[in-house]
N, C-alpha and C positions, 0 to 999 in steps of 0.2 A: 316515974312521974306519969300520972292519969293524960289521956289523951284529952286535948281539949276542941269544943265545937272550931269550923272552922265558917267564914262568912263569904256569901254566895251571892249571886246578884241574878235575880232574873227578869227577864224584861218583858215585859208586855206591847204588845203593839196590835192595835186592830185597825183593821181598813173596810172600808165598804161591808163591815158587819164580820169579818175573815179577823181571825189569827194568824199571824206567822209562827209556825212550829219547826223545829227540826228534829230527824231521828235521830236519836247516839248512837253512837257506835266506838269501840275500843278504848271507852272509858264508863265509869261506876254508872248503871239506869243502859248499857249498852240494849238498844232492842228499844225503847222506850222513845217516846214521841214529848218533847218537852220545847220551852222557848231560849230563843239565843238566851246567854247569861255566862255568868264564869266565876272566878274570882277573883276579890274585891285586891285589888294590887296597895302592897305598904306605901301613903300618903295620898290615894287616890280618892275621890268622894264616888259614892254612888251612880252618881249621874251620868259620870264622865268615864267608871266601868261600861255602864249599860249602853252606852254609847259607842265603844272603842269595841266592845264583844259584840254587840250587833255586826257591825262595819269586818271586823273578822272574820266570822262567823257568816256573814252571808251577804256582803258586800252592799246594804242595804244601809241609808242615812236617816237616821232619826234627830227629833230635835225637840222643843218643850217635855223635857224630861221633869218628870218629879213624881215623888213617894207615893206607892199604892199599898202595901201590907208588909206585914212580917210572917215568917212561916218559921218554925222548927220541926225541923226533919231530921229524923235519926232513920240512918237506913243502915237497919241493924242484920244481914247478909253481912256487908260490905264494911260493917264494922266502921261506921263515920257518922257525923254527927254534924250538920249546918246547922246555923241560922243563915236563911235568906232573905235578902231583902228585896222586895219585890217594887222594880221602877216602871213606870209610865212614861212610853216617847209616841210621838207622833210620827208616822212615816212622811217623809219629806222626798226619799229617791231611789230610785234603783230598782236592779229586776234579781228577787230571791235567787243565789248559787251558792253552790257549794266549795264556800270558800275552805275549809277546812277540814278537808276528808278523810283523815284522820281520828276526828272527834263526831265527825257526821254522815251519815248518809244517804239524809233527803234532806230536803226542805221546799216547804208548800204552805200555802191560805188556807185555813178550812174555818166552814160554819162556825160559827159560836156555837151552836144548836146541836150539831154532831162532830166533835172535837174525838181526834183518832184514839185507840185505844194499842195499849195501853198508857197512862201516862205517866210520867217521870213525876217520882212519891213528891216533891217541892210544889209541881204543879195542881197535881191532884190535894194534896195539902190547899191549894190557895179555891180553889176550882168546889170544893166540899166544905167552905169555911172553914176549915181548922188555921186561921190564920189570925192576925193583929190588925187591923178592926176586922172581925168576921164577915162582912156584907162585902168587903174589899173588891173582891170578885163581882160581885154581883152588880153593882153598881160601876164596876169598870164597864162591864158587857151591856149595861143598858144606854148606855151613855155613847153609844158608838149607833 
């Protein structure tokens, strides 16, 4: 049986003009600067992934969550294949840590304007339009 895509959740969240990014580490994009996200757990909605992986991932509380793009990512090294769905929360609390060090090994704000390099292919997916509506990004980042 052919491998099939699997669905991914990344979250977006700007503050005072700032992303919140984390590096990976010891998992697929390892090295790579991308935002909390994970995947999409059986019965779970969107919303309430991006929510619960934030809060994981970096002990940080979001809230008015809802849809900003789709991406398909095939990250073909690694021989895998997402769709992500790309959610919008507002930061409501907390001070960014590394809740799961494991999966990560920083996490920090940075510019909209100078966003670290490299990025993890999903983000840069959304970050270069190649996404569902294309402006997705763009319109997330002016809007803050």
């Amino acid at each position: 049986m052919k491998p099939r895509p699997q669905i991914g959740v990344g979250v977006i969240i700007i503050r005072q003009g700032h992303l919140l990014l984390i590096k990976r580490k010891s998992v697929h994009g390892a090295g790579t600067w991308s935002t909390p996200g994970g995947h999409l757990e059986f019965g779970e909605s969107p919303e309430d992934c991006a929510t619960r992986e934030v809060r994981e991932e970096t002990g940080v509380e979001i809230g008015n969550t809802r849809f900003l793009a789709i991406t398909n990512d095939l990250f073909e090294e690694a021989a895998r294949h997402y769709i992500t769905l790309w959610i919008q929360g507002e930061y409501r609390s907390g001070t960014p840590a590394i809740e799961a060090p494991y999966e990560m090994s920083a996490v920090d704000w940075f510019k909209l304007e100078s966003l670290p390099q490299p990025l993890f292919l999903s983000l840069r997916n959304l970050v270069d339009g190649n996404s569902h509506p294309r402006n997705a990004w763009r319109e997330a980042s002016l809007n803050h």
